[in-house]
MARZA-921326 format. One record per residue (C-alpha): chain; residue number from 1; x, z, y. Coordinates in Angstrom, 1 decimal, m for minus. Layout:
! MARZA-921326
   chain     n        u        w        v
       A   NUM        X        Z        Y
...
END
This chain:
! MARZA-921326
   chain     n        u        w        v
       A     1   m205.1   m240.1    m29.9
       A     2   m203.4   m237.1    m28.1
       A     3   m203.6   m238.4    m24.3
       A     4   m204.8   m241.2    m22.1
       A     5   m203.4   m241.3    m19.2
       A     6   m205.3   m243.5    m16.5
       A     7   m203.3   m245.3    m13.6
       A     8   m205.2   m246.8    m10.6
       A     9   m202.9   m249.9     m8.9
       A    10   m203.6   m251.5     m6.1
       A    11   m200.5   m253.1     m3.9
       A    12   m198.3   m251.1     m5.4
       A    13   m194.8   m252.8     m6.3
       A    14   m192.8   m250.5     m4.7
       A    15   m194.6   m247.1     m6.7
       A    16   m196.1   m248.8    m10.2
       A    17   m192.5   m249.2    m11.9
       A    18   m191.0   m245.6    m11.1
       A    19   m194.5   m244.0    m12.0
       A    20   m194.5   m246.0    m15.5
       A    21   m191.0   m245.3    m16.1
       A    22   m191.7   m242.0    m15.4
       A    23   m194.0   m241.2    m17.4
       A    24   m192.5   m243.3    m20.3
       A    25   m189.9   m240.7    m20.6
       A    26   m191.9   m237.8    m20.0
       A    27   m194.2   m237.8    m22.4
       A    28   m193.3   m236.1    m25.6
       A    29   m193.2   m237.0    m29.1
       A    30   m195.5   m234.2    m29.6
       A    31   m198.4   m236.4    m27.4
       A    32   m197.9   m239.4    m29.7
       A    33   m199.7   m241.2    m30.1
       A    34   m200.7   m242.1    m26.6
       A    35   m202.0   m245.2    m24.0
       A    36   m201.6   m245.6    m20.7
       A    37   m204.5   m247.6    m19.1
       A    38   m203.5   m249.5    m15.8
       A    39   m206.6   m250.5    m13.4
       A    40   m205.2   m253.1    m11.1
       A    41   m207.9   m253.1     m8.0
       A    42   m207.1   m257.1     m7.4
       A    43   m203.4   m256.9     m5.8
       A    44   m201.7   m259.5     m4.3
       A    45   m198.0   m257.8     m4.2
       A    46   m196.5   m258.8     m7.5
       A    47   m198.0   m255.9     m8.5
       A    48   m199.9   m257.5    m11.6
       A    49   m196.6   m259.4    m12.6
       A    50   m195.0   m255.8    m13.0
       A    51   m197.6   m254.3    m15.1
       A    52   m197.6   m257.5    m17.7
       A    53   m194.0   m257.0    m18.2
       A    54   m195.0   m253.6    m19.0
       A    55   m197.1   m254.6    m21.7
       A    56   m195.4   m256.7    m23.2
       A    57   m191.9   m254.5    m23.4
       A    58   m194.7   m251.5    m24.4
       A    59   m197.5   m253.5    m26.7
       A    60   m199.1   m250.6    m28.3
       A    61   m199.1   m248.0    m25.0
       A    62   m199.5   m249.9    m21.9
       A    63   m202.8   m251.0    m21.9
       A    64   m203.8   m252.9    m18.3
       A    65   m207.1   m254.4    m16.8
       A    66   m207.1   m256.5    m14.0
       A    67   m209.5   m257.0    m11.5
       A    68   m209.8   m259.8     m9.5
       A    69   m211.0   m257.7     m5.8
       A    70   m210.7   m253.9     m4.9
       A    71   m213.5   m252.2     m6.3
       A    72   m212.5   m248.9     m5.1
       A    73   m211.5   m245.8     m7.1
       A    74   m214.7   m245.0     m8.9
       A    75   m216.0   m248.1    m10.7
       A    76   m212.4   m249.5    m11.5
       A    77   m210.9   m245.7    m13.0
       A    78   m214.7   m245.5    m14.8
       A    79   m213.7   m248.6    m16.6
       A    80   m210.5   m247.1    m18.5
       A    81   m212.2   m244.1    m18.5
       A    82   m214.9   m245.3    m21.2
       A    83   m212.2   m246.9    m22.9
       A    84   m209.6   m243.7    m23.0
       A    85   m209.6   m242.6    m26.5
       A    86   m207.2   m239.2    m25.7
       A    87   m208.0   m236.0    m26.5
       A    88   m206.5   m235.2    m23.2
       A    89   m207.0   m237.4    m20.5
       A    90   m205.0   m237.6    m17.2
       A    91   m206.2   m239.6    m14.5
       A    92   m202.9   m240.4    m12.0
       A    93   m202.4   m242.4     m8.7
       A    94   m199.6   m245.2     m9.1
       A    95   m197.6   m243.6     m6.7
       A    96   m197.0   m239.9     m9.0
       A    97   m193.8   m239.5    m10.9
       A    98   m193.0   m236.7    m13.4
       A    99   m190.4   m235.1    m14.7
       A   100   m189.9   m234.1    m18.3
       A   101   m191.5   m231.2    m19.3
       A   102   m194.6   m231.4    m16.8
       A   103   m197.3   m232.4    m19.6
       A   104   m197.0   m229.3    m21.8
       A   105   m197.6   m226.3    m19.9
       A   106   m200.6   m227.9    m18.5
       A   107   m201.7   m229.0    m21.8
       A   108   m201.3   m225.2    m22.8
       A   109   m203.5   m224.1    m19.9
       A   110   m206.1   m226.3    m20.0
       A   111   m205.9   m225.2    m24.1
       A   112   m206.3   m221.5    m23.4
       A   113   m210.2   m221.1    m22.1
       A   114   m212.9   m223.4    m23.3
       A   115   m214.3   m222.8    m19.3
       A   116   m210.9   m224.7    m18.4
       A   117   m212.2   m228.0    m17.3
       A   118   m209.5   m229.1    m15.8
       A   119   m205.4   m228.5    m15.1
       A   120   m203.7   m229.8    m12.0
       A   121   m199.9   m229.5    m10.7
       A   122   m198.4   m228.7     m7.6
       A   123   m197.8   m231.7     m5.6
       A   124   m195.1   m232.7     m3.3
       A   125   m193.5   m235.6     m1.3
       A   126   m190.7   m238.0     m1.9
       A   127   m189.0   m235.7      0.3
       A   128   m189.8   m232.5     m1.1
       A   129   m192.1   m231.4      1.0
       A   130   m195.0   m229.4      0.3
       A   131   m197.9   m231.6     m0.3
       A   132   m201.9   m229.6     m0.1
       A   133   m203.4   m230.9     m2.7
       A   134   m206.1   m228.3     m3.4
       A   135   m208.8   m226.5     m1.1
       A   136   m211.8   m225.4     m0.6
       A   137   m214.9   m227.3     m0.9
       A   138   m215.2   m229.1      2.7
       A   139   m217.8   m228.7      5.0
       A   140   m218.4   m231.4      8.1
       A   141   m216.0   m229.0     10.8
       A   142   m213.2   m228.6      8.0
       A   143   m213.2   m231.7      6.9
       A   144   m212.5   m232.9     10.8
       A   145   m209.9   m230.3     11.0
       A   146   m207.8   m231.1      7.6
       A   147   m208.4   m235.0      8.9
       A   148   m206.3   m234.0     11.8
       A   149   m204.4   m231.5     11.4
       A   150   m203.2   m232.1      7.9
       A   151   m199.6   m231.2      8.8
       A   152   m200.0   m228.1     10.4
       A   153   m202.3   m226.7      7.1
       A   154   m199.5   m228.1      4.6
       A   155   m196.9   m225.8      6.8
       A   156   m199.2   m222.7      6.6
       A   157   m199.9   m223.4      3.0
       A   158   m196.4   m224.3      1.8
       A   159   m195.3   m219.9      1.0
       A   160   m197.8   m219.5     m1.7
       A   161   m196.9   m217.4     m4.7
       A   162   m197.1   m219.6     m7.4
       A   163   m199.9   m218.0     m9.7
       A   164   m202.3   m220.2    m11.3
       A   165   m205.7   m219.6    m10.4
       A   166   m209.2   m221.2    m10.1
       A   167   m209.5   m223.7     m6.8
       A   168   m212.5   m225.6     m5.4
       A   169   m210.8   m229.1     m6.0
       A   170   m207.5   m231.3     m5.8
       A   171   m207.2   m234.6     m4.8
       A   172   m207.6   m237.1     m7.4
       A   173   m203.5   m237.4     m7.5
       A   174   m203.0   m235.8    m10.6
       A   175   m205.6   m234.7    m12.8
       A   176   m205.7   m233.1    m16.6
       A   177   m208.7   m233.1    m18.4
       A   178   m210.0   m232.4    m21.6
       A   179   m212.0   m235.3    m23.1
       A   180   m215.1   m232.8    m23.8
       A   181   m215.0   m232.6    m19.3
       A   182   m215.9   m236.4    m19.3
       A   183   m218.5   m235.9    m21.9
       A   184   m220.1   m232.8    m20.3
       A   185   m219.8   m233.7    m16.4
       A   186   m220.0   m237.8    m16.9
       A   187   m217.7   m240.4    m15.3
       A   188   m216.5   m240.5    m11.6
       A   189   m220.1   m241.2     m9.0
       A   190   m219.5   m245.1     m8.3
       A   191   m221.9   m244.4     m5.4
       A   192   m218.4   m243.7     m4.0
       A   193   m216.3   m246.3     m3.2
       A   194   m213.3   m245.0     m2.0
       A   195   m213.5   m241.1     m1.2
       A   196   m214.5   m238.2     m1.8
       A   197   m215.1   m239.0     m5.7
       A   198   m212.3   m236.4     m6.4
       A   199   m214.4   m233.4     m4.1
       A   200   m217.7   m234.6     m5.5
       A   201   m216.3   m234.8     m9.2
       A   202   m214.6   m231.2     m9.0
       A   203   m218.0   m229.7     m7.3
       A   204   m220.4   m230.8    m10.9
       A   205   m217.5   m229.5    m13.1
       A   206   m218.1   m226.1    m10.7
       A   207   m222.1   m226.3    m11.0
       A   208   m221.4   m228.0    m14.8
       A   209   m220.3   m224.0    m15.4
       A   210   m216.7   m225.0    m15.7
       A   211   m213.5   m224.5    m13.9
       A   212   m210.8   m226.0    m12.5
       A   213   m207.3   m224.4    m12.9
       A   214   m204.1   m225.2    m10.0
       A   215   m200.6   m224.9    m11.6
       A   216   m197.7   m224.5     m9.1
       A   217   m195.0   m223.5    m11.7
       A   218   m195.0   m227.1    m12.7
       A   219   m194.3   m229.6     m9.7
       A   220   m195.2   m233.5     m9.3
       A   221   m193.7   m235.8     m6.8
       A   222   m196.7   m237.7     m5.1
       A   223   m194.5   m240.3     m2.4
       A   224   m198.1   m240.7     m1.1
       A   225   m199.4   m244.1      0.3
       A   226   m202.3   m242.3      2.7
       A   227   m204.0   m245.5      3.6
       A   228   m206.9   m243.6      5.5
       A   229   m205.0   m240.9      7.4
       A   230   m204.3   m240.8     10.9
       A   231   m206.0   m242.2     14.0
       A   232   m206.4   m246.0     12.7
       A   233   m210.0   m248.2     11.6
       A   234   m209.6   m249.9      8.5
       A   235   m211.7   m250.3      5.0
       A   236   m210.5   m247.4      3.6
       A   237   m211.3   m244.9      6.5
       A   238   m215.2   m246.4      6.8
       A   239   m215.4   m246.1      3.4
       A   240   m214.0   m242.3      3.4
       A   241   m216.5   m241.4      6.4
       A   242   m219.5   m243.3      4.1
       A   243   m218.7   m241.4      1.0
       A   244   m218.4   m238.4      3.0
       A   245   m222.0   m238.5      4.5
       A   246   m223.2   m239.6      0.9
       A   247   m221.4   m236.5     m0.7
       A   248   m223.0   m234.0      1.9
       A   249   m226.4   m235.2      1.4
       A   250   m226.0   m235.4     m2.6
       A   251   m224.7   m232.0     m2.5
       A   252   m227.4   m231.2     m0.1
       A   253   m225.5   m228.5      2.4
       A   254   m223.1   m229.5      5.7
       A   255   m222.1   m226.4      7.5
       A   256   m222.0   m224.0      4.5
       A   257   m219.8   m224.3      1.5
       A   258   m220.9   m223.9     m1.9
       A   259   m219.2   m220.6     m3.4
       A   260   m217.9   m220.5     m7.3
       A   261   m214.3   m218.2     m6.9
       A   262   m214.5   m215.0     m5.9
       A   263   m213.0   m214.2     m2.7
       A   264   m210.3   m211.7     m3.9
       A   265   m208.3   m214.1     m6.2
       A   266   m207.7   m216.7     m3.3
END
């Protein structure tokens, strides 16, 4: 098996068809054979209806669980996870949709230096728009900041040069992983329910003597659903402000970033 690829669901009817058909016709022959696990988190939405007709129009490649009650993004993407077979595994949001040609340059990367953990794309929105998908490891005061004033670092970062080169961690969005990552670093911290598993998992591949590598010559379309930004309370922002607090005392620092990349390559 060439590639798993690892969807999470959860109320998503109006993403989980373009991302599947998406990815149906982007991956190449050259992948075959592959599976595409779906981890429905318990929607109501029609959402599960959608992904069966998926199996049964794609038996041997579409390959769903379903829960019956949102277990959050570590515990439910673990599960297909230990089940991914791939020798490249790609762990997507249901709301990403590629384009043809997206899986094989960052197959190549990822291929060219064993310290390559893991490969990620530039992201951007439905519209277009820039999307800042990487950073720095977050301390307590930046996190605050990028909470709030998300748009006004996407602007600043939108004019960058398009290199690849070594970053601290992306968002869970889009990732590309070899299998050997999984069995080196482990699976996702299901101490986490909701966020940061995607900060905490990129800080052990870091102290695991790994990398992580950001392509922005290949671009992904992430019509994000951002269910815990902006000045509301609901489940998914307690939980991000939990797993927060739990990820700074894991990692054991609050005020000072951990340092891997030098300085001069940002």
């Amino acid at each position: 098996m060439e590639l798993s690829c690892v969807i999470l669901c959860w109320n998503s009817k109006r993403h989980i068809g373009a991302c599947l058909d998406s990815l149906l016709a982007a991956l190449p022959a050259a992948l075959s054979p592959y599976e595409i696990f779906i981890v429905d988190n318990g929607s109501t939405d029609g959402s599960q209806q959608i992904v069966a007709q998926y199996q049964a129009d794609h038996p041997d490649i579409v390959k769903p669980i379903f829960l019956k009650t949102n277990t959050g993004t570590t515990y439910s993407r673990n599960l297909a996870l230990k089940q991914a077979q791939g020798r490249y595994v790609a762990i997507l949001d249901s709301d990403i949709v590629v384009a043809p040609g997206t899986f094989q340059p960052l197959i190549e990367l990822l291929s060219s230096s064993l310290e390559t953990a893991m490969v990620v794309p530039r992201l951007v929105y439905a519209s277009g728009n820039f999307q800042k998908s990487i950073d720095t490891f977050p301390t307590l005061c930046s996190k605050a900041y990028r909470y709030l004033f998300l748009k006004r670092l996407e602007q600043k970062a939108e004019c960058e040069d398009g290199r690849s080169r070594p970053v601290d961690y992306a968002i869970s969005a889009f990732w590309l992983l070899r299998r050997e990552t999984l069995e080196r670093v482990g699976l996702l911290d299901e101490n986490i329910f909701y966020a940061p598993e995607d900060v905490d998992y990129c800080l052990r591949i870091w102290r695991a003597g790994l990398r992580i590598v950001y392509a922005p010559q290949v671009t992904v379309i992430h019509d994000a659903q951002e269910i815990s930004r902006g000045f509301k309370i609901n489940r998914a922002v307690l939980a991000h402000v939990s797993g927060l607090f739990y990820f700074f005392k894991k990692h054991g620092y609050w005020l000072k970033r951990p340092r891997f990349i030098d300085e001069t390559t940002r």
